[in-house]
N, C-alpha and C positions, 0 to 999 in steps of 0.2 A: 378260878380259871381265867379270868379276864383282868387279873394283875392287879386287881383292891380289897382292899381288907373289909370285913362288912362294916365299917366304919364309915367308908367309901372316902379311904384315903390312897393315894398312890404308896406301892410298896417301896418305889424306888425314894422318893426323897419326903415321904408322909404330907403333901402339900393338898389340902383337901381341891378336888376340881373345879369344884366354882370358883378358887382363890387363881388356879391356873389361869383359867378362864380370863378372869379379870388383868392377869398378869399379860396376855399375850393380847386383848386388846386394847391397855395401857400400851403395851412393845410396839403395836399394828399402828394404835393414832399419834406416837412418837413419830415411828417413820412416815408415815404420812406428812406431819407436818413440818419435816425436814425438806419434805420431796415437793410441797406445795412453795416453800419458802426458797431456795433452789429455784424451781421454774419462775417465779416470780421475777428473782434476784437476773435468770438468765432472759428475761424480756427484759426488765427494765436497760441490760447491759447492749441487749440488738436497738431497743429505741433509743440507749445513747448513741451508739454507732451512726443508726442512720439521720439523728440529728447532727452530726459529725459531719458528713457526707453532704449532707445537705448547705448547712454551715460553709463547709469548701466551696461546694458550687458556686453560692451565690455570690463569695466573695470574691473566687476568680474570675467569674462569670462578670461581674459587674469592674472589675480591673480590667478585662480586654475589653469592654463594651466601651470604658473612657479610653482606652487605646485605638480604637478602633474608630468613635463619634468624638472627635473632641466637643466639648458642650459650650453652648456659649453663655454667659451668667444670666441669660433668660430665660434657660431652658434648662430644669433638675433634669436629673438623669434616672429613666422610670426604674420604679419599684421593681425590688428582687423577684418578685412573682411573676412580673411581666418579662423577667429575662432567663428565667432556670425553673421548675419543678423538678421535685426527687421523688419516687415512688419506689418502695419496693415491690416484688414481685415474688414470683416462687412459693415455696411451701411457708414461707414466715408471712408473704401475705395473708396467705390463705387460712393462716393458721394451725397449719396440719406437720410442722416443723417440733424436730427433736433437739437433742444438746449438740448431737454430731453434726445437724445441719448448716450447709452455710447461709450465708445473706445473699440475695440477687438484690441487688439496684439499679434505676435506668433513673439517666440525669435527660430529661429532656428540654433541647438547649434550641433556639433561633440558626437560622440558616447560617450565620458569619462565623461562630463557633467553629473554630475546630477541633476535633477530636483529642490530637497534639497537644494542643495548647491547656485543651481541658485536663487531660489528664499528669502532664508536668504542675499546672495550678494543683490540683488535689494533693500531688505528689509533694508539694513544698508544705500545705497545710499538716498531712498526715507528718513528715518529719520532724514537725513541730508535738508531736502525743507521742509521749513514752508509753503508753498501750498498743503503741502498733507496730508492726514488724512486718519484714519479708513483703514488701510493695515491689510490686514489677506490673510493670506494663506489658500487654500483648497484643502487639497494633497489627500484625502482620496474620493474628488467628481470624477464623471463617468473624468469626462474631468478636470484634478489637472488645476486650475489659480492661480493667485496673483491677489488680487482684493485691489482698493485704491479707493481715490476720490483725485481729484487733482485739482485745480479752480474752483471745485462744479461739475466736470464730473467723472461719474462711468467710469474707467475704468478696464478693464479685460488682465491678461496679460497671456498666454498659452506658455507652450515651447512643439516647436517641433525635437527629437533627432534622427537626423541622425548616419547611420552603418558607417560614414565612420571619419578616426580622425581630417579631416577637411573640414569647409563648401569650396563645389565645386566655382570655378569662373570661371568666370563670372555665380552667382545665378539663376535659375530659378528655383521658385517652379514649376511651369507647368511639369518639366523634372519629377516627382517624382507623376505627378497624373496616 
């Protein structure tokens, strides 16, 4: 009545149960380790991104800041940290992001920064990665981004500009809520 022979084999393909058993979770830690290897494979691909992003910043950032300060050979021109931080934010920060999800970024920049300028600088680095595509700017929305796709992830890139003419160190955006 319950489909086995008193052999306690299936009548359908004679594969004794315990052999099933093992077959389906051999099948079960297959997929698993496809799906472990995958999510891995798609962080490592967002923390290139946002080292990408960051990369841009600092180097446009640090291009209008000698446009802007010409320096005189007595005085280097400070450290990437004191003119740009990149943070992400959203569900990738948090952790709680899928494969569908996008990237939020906020570049937070010194008061002389402008928004413009930042996001043409990103825009000339990004043209430089054949990973990336479809960049457009949206200066004119409630909230101006730089929006791209880049390994097939939407990402969003926001700047935040600070009053003062260089980011604070040691960063906390916490100090600023």
């Amino acid at each position: 009545p319950d489909g086995l022979t008193p052999a306690g084999f299936s009548v359908i393909d004679a594969t004794p149960p315990h052999k099933l058993e093992l077959q389906q979770e051999r099948a079960f830690n297959d997929w698993f380790r496809r799906e472990v290897e995958k999510d891995h494979c798609e962080d490592a691909q967002r923390r290139r991104i946002l080292e990408f992003v960051q990369e841009s910043v600092e180097k446009t950032v640090q291009a209008l800041f000698a446009s802007n300060f010409p320096s005189s050979s007595d005085s280097p021109p400070p450290p990437p940290h004191e003119l740009s931080v990149v943070l992400p934010f959203g569900s990738f920060r948090i952790g709680v992001h899928d494969a569908q999800s996008d990237m939020d970024i906020v570049a937070v920049v010194p008061e002389w920064v402008r928004r413009e300028a930042l996001f043409d600088g990103i825009r000339s680095c990004l043209s430089t990665c054949s990973d990336c595509t479809c960049v457009q700017a949206l200066l004119s929305a409630r909230a101006p981004v730089l929006k791209f796709l880049m390994f097939g992830f939407s990402v969003d890139v926001a700047v935040a500009i600070l009053i003062y003419e260089r980011v604070p160190v040691p960063f906390s955006p916490h100090a600023f809520i």
